[in-house]
N, C-alpha and C positions, 0 to 999 in steps of 0.2 A: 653723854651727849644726847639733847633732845633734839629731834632735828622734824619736821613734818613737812617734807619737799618730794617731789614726784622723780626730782633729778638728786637726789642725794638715796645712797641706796639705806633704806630702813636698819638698825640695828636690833634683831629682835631679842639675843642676848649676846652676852663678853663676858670674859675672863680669864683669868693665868693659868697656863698648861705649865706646870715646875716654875723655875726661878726668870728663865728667858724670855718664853714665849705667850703671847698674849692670844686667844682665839676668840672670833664674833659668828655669832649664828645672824643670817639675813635670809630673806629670801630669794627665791632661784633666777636666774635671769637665763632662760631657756635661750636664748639669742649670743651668749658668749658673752667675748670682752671684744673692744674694741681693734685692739692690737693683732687678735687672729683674723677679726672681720678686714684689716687692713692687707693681712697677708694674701690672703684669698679674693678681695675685688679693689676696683679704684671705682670711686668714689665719684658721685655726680658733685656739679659744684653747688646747688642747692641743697642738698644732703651733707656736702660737708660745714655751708654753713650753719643747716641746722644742728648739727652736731655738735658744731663749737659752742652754739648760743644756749642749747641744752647744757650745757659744759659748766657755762659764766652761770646762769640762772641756779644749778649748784652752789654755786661759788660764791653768790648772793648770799646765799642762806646763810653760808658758813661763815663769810666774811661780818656778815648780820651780826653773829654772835662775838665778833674778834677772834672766830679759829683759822689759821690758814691749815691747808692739805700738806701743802708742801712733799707730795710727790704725786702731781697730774702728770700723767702719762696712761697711751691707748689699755695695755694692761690694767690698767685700775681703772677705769672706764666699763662699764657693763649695758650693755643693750635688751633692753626689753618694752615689745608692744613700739617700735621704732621711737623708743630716746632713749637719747646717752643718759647714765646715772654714774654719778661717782660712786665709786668705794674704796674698799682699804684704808681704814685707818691709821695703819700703825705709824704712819709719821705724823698723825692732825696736831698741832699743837695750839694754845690760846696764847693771844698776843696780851698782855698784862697792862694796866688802864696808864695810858702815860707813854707805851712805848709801843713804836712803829715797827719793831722787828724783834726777832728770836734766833738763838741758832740753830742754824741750820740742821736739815736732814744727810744724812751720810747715801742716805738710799739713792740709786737711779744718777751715776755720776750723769750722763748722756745728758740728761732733762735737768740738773741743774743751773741755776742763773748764775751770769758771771761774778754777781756780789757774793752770793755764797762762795764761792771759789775764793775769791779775793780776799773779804772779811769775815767769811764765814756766819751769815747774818742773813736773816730770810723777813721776809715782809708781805702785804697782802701784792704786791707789788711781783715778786716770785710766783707768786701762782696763776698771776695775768701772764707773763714772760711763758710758763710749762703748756698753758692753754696755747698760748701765740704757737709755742711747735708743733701742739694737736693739730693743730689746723694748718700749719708747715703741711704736715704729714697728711691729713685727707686732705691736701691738694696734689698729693704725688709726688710729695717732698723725698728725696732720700733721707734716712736718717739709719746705716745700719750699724747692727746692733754688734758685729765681731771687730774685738780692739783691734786687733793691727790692719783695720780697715783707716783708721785717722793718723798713722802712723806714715812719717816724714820715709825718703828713702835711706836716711842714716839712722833714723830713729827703729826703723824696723831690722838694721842690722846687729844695734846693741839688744833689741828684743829678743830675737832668736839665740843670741849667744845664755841667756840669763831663763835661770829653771824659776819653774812651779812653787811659790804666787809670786815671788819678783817679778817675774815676766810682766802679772798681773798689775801690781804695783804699778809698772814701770809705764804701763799703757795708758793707767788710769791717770798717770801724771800728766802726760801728753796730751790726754785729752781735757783737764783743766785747764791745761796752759791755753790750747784751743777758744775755749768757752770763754774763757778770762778776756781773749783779745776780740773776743765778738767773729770769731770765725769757725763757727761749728758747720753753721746751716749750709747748704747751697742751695739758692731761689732756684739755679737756672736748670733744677731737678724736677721743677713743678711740672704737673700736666701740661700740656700743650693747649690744653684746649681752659686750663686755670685764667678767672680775670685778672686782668691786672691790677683791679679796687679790693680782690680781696687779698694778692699777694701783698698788698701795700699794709691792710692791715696787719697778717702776719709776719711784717717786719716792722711794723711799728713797736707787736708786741713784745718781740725778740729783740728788742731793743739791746746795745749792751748797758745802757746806762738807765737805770730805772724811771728817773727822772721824765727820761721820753718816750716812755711805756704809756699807756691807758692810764689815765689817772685814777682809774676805778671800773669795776667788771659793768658798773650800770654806761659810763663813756665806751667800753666797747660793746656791749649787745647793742649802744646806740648806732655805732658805726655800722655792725651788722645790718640793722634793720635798714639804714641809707641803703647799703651795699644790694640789697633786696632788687630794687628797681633796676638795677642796669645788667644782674647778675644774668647770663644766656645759661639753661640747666642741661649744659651738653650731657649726656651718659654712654659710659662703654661697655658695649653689650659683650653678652657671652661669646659673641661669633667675632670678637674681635673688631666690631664698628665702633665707628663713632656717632651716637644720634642726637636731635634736637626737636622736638616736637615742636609745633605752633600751626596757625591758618597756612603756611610753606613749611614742611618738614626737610628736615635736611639728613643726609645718610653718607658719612665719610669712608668710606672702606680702601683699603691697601691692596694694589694690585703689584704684583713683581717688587719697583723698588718707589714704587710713587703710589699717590693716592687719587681717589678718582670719587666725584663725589654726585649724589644723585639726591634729585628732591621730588616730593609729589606735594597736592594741594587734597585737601580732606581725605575721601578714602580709594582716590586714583591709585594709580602704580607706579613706582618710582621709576625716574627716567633720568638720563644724564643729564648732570650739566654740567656744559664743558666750556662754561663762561670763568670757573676756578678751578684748581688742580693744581698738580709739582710733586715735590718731594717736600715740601716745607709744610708741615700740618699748622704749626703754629700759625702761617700766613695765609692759610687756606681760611683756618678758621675766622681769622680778624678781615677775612674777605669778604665770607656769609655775614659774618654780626653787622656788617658796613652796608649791610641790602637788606638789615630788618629793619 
């Protein structure tokens, strides 16, 4: 694979380790993977779209050639000099001149599309769907990662009776059945302070029918770039606030069991205001975005 992208991670070499295993030397991405940067912060919302659109401009390249990934997810994701870069190859595979799909990857049941599940058939179509949960995910989606997390209350009682990998087996069934019916995700996991222009497009992505997916990763970075303008780049600090910078900066922080919110103007001192507040963050926040 030749690839010369800033968002595709370089291969500087590969090759087979014995009969199974395939190894790639690349260079270092001092900054992690994405998946442990998830576990350790939440995400600003212009950061997670630039993250995504980092994602899709990979995805470009790759699609460019007819390869799909076919296993996006934060772990294969690497960060370096702030952009996402794909990696991991060992699922890429080339879509062959004539045909729309290939099958499937067995890797990452979680971030499989419900067509793989179904017919077992993957498309550049699959890897817009695996971007659409990245970007689930740096909005504050839950997505976790322990099977008898998706597990029904009867489903979890034949789980526990049933040993090691049945059990495993048994989970991963449950969770395709999931995926297949287009009920993996839950939106209402998002940040609180996530837009609503961009949760729409990550449910466009996660479509379960391909069909009403992005028609292509250039139709979604275009959404992105729309989504630009009306995007507010809330961020949640280490102390636990919520901020917003602008000519009125805005400062959400949690008192007892409510939230109490203060603004200043350039480099004054924040002061209350106590024109919003509650308990409801969500409707605090869609209260400031409504006086910018």
């Amino acid at each position: 694979m030749s690839l010369q992208s800033p968002y595709v991670l370089q291969i500087l070499d590969a090759g087979f380790a014995g009969n199974e295993w395939a190894y790639f030397v690349t260079p270092h991405c001092a900054e992690g993977d994405l998946d442990t940067f998830l576990q350790r912060n939440r995400t600003s919302n212009l950061a997670a779209l630039d993250k995504c659109a980092d994602i899709l401009m990979g995805l470009a390249e790759l699609h460019g050639q007819r390869l799909v990934h076919r296993d996006i997810k934060p772990a294969n994701i690497y960060l370096h000099s702030e952009k996402a870069i794909i990696g991991d190859f060992g699922s890429i595979a080339k879509l062959p001149e004539g045909n729309d799909a290939v099958v499937a990857s067995k890797h990452a049941v979680l971030y499989r599309p419900p067509e793989s599940v179904v017919s077992n058939t993957y498309g550049f179509s699959g890897d817009i769907y695996q971007c659409g949960m990245v970007l689930y995910q740096l909005l504050g989606g839950a997505l976790p990662y322990e099977e008898i997390h998706w597990l029904s209350k009867s489903q979890k009682l034949k789980y526990q009776k049933l040993q090691y990998p049945d059990s495993t087996l048994y989970a991963d069934e449950c969770v395709r059945e999931r995926i297949a019916k287009g009920k993996l995700l839950n939106f209402s996991t998002v940040n609180a302070w996530a837009p609503d222009g961009l949760i729409k497009i990550a449910r466009r992505a996660c479509s379960k029918d391909p069909k009403a997916r992005f028609s292509s990763v250039a139709e979604f970075l275009a959404k992105l770039s729309e989504a630009r303008s009306f995007v507010h780049d809330w961020s949640w600090t280490s102390e636990d606030e919520l901020t917003l910078e602008g000519s009125t900066a805005y400062l959400i922080r949690k008192v007892d069991h409510e939230f109490r919110v203060f603004k200043r103007k350039k480099s004054s001192e924040w002061r209350a205001d106590n024109t919003v507040g509650g308990s409801d963050l969500r409707r605090i926040v869609l209260d400031i975005e409504a006086k910018l």
